[in-house]
SERO-270261 format. One line per 5 residues: their letters; for each residue x, y, z of C-alpha. Coordinates in nm, 3 decimals. Layout:
a) X Y Z | ... $
END
This chain:
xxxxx) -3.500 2.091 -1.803 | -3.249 1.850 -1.985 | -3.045 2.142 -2.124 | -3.015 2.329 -1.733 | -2.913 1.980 -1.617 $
xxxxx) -2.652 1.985 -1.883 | -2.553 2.303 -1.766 | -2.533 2.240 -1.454 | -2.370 1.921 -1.532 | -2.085 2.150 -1.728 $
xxxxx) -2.015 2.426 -1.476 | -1.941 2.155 -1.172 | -1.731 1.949 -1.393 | -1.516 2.186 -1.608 | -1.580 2.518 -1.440 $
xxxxx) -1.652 2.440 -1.018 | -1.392 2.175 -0.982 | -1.100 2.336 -1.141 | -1.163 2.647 -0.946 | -1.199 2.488 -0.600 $
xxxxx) -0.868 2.265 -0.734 | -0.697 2.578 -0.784 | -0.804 2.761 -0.503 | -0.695 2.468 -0.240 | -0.347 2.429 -0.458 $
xxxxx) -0.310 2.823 -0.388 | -0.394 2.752 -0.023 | -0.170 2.473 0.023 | 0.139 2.671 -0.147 | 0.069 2.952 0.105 $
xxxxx) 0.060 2.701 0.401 | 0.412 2.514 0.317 | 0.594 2.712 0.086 | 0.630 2.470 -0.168 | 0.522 2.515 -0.517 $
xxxxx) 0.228 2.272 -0.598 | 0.217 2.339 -0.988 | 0.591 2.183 -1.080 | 0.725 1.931 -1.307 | 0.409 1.749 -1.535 $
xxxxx) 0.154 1.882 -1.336 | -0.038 2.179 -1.520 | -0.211 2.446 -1.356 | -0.587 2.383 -1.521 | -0.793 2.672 -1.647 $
xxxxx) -1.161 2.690 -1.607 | -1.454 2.719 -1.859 | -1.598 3.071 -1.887 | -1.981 3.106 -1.999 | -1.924 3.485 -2.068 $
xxxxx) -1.694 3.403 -2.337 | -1.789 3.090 -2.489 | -1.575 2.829 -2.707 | -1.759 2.626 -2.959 | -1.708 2.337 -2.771 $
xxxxx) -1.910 2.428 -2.521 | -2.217 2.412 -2.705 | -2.120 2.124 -2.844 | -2.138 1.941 -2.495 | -2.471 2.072 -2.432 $
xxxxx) -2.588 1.982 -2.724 | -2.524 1.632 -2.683 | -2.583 1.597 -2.302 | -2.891 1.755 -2.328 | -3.007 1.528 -2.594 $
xxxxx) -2.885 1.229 -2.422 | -3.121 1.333 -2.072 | -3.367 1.354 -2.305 | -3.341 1.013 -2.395 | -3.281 0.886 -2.010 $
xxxxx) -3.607 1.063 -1.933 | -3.800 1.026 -2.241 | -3.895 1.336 -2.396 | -3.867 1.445 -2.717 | -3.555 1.573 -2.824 $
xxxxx) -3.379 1.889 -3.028 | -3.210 1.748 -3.286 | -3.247 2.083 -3.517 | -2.915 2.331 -3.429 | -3.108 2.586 -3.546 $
xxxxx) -3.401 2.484 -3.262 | -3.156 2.397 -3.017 | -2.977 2.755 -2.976 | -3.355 2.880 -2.992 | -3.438 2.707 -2.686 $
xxxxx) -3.061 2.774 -2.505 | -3.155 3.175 -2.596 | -3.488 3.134 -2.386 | -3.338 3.010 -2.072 | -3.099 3.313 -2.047 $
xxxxx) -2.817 3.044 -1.849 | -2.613 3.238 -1.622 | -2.297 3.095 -1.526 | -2.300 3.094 -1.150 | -2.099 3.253 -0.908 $
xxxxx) -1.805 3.097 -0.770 | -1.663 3.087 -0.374 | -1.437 2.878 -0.209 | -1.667 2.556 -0.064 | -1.472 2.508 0.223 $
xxxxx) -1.446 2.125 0.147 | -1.101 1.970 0.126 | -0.985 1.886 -0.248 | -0.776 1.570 -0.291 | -0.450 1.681 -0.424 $
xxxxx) -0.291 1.325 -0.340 | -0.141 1.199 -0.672 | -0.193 0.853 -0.823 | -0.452 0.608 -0.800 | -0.494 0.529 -0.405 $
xxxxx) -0.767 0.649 -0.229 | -0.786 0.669 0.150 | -1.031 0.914 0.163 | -1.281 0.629 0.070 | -1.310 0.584 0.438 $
xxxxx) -1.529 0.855 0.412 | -1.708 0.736 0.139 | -1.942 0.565 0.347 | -2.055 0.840 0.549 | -2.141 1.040 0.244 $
xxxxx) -2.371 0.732 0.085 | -2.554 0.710 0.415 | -2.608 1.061 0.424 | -2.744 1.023 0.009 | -2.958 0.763 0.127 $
xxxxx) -3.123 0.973 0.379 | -3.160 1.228 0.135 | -3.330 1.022 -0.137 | -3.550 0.848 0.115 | -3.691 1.202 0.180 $
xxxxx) -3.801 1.227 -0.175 | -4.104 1.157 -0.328 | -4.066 0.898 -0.600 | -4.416 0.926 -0.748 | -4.378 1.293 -0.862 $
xxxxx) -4.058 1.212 -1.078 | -4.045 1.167 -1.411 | -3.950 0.787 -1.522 | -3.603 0.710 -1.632 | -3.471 0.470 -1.889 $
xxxxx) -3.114 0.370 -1.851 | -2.927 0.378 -2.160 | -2.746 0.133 -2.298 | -2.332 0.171 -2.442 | -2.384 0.184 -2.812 $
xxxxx) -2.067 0.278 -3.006 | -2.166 0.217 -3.399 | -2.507 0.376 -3.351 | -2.469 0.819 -3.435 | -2.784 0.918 -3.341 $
xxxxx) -2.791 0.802 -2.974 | -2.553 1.110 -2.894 | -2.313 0.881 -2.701 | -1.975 0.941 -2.863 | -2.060 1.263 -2.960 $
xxxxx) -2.079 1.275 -2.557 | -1.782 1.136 -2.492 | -1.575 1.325 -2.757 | -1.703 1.680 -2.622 | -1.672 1.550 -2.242 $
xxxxx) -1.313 1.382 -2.365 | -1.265 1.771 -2.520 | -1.359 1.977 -2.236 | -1.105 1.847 -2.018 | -0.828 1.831 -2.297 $
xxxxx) -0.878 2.206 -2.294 | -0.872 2.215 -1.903 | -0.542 2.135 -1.893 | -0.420 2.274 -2.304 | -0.400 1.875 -2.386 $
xxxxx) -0.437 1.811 -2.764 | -0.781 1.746 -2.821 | -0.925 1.405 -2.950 | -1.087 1.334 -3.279 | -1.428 1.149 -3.255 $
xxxxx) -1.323 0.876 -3.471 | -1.049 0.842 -3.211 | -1.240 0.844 -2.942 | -1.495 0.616 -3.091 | -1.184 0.316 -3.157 $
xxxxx) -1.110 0.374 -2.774 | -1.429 0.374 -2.665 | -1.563 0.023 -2.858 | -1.180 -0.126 -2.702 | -1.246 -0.050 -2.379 $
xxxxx) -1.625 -0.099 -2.287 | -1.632 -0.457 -2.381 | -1.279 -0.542 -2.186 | -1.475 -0.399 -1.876 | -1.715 -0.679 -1.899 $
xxxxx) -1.501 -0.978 -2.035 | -1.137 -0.933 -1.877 | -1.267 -0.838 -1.533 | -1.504 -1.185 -1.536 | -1.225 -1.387 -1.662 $
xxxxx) -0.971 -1.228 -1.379 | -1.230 -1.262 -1.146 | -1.294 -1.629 -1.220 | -0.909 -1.727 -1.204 | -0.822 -1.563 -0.895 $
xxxxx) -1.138 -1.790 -0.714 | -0.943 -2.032 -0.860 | -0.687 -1.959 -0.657 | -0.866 -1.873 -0.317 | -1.059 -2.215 -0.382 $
xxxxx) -0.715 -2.400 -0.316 | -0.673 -2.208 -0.001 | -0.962 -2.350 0.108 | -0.900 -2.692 0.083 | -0.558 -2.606 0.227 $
xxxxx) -0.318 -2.703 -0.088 | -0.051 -2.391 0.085 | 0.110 -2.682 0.324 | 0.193 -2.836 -0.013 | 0.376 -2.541 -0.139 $
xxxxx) 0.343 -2.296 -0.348 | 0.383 -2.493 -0.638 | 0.016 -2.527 -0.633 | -0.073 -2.230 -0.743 | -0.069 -2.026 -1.054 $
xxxxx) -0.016 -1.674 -1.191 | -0.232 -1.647 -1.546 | -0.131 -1.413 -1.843 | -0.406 -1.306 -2.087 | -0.419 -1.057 -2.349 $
xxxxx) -0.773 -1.045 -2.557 | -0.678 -0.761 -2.720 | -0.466 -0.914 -2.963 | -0.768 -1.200 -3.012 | -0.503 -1.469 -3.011 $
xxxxx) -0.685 -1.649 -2.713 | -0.288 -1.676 -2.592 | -0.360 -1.806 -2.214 | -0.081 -1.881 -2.007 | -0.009 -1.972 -1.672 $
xxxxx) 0.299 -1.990 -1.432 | 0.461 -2.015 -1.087 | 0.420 -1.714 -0.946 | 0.729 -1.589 -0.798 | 0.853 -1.670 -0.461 $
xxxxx) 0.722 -1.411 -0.159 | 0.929 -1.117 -0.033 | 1.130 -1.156 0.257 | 1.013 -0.868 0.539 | 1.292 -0.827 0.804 $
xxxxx) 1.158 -0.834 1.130 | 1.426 -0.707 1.295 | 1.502 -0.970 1.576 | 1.780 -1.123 1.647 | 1.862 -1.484 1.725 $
xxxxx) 1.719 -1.679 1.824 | 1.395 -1.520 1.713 | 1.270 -1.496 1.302 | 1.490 -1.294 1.145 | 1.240 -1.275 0.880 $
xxxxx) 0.876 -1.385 0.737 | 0.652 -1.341 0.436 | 0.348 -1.238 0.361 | 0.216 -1.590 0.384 | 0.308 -1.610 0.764 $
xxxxx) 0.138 -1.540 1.067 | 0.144 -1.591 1.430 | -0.151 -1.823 1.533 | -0.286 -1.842 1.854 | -0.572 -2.039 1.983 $
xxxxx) -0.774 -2.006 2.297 | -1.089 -2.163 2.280 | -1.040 -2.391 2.590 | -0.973 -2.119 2.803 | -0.984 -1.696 2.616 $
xxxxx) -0.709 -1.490 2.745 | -0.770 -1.109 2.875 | -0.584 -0.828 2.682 | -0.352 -0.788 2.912 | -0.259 -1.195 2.853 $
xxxxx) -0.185 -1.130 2.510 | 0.022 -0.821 2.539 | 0.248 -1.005 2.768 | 0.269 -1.346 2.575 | 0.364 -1.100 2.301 $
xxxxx) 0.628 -0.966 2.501 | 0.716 -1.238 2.659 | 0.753 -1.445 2.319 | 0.951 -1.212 2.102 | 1.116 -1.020 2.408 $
xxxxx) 0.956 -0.725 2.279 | 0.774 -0.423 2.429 | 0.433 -0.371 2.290 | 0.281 -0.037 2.189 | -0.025 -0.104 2.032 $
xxxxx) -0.262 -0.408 1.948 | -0.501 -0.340 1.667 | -0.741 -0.523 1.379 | -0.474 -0.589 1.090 | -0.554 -0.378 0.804 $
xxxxx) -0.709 -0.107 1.015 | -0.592 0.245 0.914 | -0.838 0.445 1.232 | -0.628 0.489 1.540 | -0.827 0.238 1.724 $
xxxxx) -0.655 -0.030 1.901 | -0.774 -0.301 2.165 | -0.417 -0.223 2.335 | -0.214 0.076 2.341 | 0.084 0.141 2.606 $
xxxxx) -0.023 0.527 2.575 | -0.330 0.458 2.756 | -0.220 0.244 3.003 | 0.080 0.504 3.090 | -0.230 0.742 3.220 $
xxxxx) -0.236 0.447 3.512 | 0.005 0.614 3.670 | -0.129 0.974 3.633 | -0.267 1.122 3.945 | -0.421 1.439 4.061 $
xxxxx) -0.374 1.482 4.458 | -0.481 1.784 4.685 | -0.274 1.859 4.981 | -0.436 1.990 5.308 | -0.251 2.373 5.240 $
xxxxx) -0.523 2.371 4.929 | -0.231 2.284 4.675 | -0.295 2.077 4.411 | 0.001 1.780 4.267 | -0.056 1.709 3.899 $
xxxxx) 0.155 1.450 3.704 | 0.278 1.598 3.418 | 0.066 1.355 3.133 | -0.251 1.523 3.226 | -0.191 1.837 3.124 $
xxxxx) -0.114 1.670 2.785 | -0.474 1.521 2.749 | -0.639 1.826 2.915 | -0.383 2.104 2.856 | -0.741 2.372 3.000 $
xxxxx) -0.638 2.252 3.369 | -0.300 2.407 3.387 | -0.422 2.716 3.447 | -0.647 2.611 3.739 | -0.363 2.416 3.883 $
xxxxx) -0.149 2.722 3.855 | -0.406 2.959 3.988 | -0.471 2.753 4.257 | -0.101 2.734 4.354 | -0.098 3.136 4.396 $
xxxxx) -0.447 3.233 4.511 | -0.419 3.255 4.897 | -0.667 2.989 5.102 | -0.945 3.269 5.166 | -0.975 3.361 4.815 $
xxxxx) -1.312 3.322 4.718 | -1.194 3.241 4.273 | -1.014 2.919 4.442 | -1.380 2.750 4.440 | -1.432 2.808 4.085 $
xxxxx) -1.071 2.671 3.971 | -1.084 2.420 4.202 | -1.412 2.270 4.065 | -1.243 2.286 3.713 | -0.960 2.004 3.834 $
xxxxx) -1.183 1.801 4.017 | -1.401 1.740 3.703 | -1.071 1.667 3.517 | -0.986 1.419 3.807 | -1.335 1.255 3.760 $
xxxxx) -1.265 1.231 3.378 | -0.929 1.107 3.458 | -1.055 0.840 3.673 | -1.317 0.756 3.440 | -1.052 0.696 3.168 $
xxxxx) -0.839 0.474 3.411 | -1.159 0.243 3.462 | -1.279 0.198 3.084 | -0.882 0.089 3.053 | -0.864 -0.151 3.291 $
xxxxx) -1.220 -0.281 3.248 | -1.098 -0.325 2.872 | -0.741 -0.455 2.983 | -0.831 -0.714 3.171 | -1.133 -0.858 3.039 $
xxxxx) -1.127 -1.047 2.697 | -0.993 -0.989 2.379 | -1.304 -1.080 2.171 | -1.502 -0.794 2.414 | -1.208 -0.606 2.384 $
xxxxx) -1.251 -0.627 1.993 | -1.621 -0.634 1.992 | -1.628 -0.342 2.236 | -1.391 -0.106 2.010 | -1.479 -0.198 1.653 $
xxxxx) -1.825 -0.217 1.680 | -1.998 0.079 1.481 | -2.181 0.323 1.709 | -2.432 0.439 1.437 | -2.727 0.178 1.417 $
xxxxx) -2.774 0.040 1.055 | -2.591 -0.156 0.758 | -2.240 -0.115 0.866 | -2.355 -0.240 1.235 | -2.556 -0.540 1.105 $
xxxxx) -2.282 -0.636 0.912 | -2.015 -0.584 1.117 | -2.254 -0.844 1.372 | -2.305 -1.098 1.109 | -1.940 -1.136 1.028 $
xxxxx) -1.817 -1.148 1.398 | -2.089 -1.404 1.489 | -2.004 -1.616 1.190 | -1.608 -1.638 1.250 | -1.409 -1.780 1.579 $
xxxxx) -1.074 -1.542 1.512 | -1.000 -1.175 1.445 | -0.646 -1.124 1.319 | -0.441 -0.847 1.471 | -0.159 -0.626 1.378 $
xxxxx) 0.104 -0.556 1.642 | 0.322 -0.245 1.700 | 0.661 -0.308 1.923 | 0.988 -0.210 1.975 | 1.297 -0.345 2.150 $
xxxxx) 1.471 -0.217 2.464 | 1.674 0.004 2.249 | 1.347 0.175 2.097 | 1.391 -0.015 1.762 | 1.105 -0.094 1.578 $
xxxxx) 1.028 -0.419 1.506 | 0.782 -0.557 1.237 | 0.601 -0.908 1.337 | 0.333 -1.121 1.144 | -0.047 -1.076 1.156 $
xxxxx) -0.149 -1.263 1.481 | -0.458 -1.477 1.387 | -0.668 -1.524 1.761 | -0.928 -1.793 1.818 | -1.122 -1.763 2.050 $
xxxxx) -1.467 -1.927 2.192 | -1.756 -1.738 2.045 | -2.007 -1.609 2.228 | -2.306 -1.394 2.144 | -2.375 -1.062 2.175 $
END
């Protein structure tokens, strides 16, 4: 069992994933035209079981050995018994097709797509709860031990440091190498992450007792270096914040910083959506496009001018049977130009005119539908508003918690989208809102 785990383990990491790589790189060259596989990045070549280099055995030999210890059993330490017991399960390398699922081929360290993250641990979670626990074997994590050969684990991390080396024709790594690297970085993960963490509450500890209206003199940036064991620590003014043009012109900011923000506070008396967006306007002589929770990166938005342009979108049926449309429908339900058309031509005893005429009265129902949410949204407050569009749908973690933090705290801070009368953009602070909570 250990050694098809490693196997499996191997094919997915250095075989699966550098096809389906390849395949959406392919894809993606065909779509746009532009060649994917330029300047330092090499086009990386898959493992092949049929033909196998020594170094393949070499990873499941020590992969398998170190399941074994995770779950227990006795392992093969003999090379002799080892290829023995990979001869008896007959491995097959399995057959490869394109998944379907979309490869990151972003570059760098960002990753957006961990908005998605969380749907895929809920879906895990489902999938574990359906297991049962008491028919699996017991498993004993192991623990990082560098100076210690027989545990497998550099031989692990050499092979699996290897494998991809030959993935992309990198120069491979010796395992005395790999072993210096290894015993450097494992131990920084533990102490230089607890000290950073530690000075940067530091920090956050004077915002809370409000030392940034005495400057930013008060606090620090913090240089460390353990690696060269000197217990060197120093600490300095951290250098004064970036201007961001806002675009305005005078008598307005010209600029701010990311220390700024507009504050406004409404506990005495909350203001609607509708409020806001004009006190916005009204304050910065701005137009408004959208109103959303700063940060956000969904198209959601407590306020967008898009949907309240649909206000004035109509859908009116003359007495001849004709049918006026304003032209912004057909861009949120493109299906009813054809009715609309159809019922311009069909003469008024045509029995099809019932059919297409039922087909723009359920987009005028939908349309009107859309028009009340809006307004019922646009005029009432901005913590419903908020509440109302932020609020997870799906019942669980992400809903509890999104509840507990909105029923603990009396502001939400937005981000606003405007432009000028000459359709410039303009950037503005963070808006911090207080309102007076109320329960949901």
């Amino acid at each position: 069992g250990c050694v098809r785990i490693a196997f499996n383990r191997m094919m997915k990491d250095f075989r699966t994933s550098i096809l389906d790589l390849c395949h959406s790189a392919d894809e993606m060259e065909k779509s746009s035209g532009n060649k994917f596989w330029t300047g330092t990045k090499r086009r990386p070549r898959p493992v092949d079981w049929t033909n196998p280099i020594p170094l393949l055995m070499e990873y499941l030999y020590s992969t398998s050995n170190m399941y074994a210890s995770v779950w227990q059993v006795q392992g093969v330490r003999d090379r002799d018994q080892f290829q023995a017991v990979l001869d008896k399960l007959n491995l097959e390398q399995p057959q490869w097709e394109p998944s379907g699922e979309k490869v990151d081929l972003s570059e760098g360290d960002d990753n957006e797509e961990g908005a998605d993250g969380g749907e895929d641990d809920e879906k895990l979670k489902g999938e574990l709860y359906k297991i049962d626990s008491s028919k699996l074997q017991p498993a004993q994590p192991a623990e990082f031990e560098k100076d210690d050969d027989l545990n497998f684990h550099i031989d692990f991390l050499t092979t699996a440091t290897n494998m991809r080396s030959w993935n992309y024709d990198i120069k491979p790594s010796a395992r005395h190498t790999v072993k210096v690297t290894a015993g450097r970085i494992i131990p920084a993960l533990a102490t230089t992450t607890a000290m950073v963490c530690g000075l940067v509450d530091i920090e956050f500890c004077k915002l809370v007792l409000g030392l940034q209206s005495q400057g930013s003199d008060k606090f620090l940036n913090s240089n460390i270096n353990l690696a060269a064991g000197s217990g060197n620590f120093t600490t300095f003014a951290p250098d004064p914040p970036v201007p961001i043009s806002t675009g305005l012109g005078s008598p307005q900011p010209k600029s701010f910083t990311s220390w700024d923000k507009i504050e406004i506070s409404c506990k005495a008396n909350e203001l609607s959506v509708e409020q806001l967006a004009q006190y916005v306007s009204r304050t910065f002589g701005v137009s408004v496009d959208r109103i959303f929770l700063h940060g956000d990166t969904e198209d959601k938005a407590i306020f967008n001018e898009m949907d309240k342009s649909k206000l004035d979108w109509a859908i009116d049926f003359a007495e001849d049977g004709k049918v006026s449309v304003s032209d912004g429908v057909f861009t949120q339900w493109p299906q009813v130009r054809m009715a609309v058309q159809m019922l311009g031509r069909l003469p008024p005893t045509s029995g099809q005119r019932a059919i297409f005429k039922s087909q723009v009265e359920k987009v005028k129902v939908a349309l009107d539908q859309t028009k009340e949410s809006f307004m019922k949204k646009f005029t009432g407050k901005v913590s419903d508003a908020y509440h109302q569009v932020y609020r997870p749908l799906e019942e669980g973690e992400k809903q509890d918690y999104f509840d507990s933090v909105f029923e603990a705290r009396d502001y939400v801070t937005f981000g606003i989208d405007c432009h000028t009368q000459s359709k410039e953009d303009i950037t503005l602070p963070p808006m911090k809102y207080i309102f007076s909570h109320t329960k949901k």
